[in-house]
N, C-alpha and C positions, 0 to 999 in steps of 0.2 A: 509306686503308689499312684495310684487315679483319684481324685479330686472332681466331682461334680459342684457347680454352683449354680445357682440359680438367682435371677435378676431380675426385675421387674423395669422395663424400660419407658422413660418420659419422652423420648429425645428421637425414638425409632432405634435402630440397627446401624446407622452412620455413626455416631457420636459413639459409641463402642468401638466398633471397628477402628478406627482413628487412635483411641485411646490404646486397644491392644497394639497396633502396629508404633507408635510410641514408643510403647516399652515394653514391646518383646525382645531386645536383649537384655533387658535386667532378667526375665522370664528365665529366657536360656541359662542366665549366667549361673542365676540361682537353682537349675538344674533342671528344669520344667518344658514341656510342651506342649502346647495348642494342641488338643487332637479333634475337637467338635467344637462351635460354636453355631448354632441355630436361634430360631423363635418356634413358637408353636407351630401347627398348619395354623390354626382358628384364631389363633392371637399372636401378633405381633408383637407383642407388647412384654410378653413374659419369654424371656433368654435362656437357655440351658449351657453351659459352658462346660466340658470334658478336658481337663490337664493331667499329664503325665508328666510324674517327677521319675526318673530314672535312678536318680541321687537328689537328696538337701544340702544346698548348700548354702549357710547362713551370710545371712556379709557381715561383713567385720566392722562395717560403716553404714548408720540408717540412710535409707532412700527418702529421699523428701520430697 
């Protein structure tokens, strides 16, 4: 399953960045991967993000 989102960014392209590499193992764990993340050409500001679940895997335990 692929999974686009889209985001509207305050902070730029750093403060995501940061955040995903955070917590790309729960990512992974729960079965997912990174495969695109950009901004516009004409706007930075608006993010597109492309994940691939390969499998879901629920947690047993909420992430907090």
């Amino acid at each position: 399953m692929m999974v686009k989102l889209t985001q509207d960014l305050t902070r730029g392209l750093g403060p995501w960045k940061d955040m995903y590499h955070e917590n790309q193992a729960t990512l992974n764990a729960l079965g997912g991967q990174l495969i695109f993340a950009g901004t516009e050409k004409d706007d930075d500001s608006k993010l597109t993000v492309t994940v691939s679940y390969t499998h879901l895997t629920l947690p047993t335990t909420p992430y907090v």
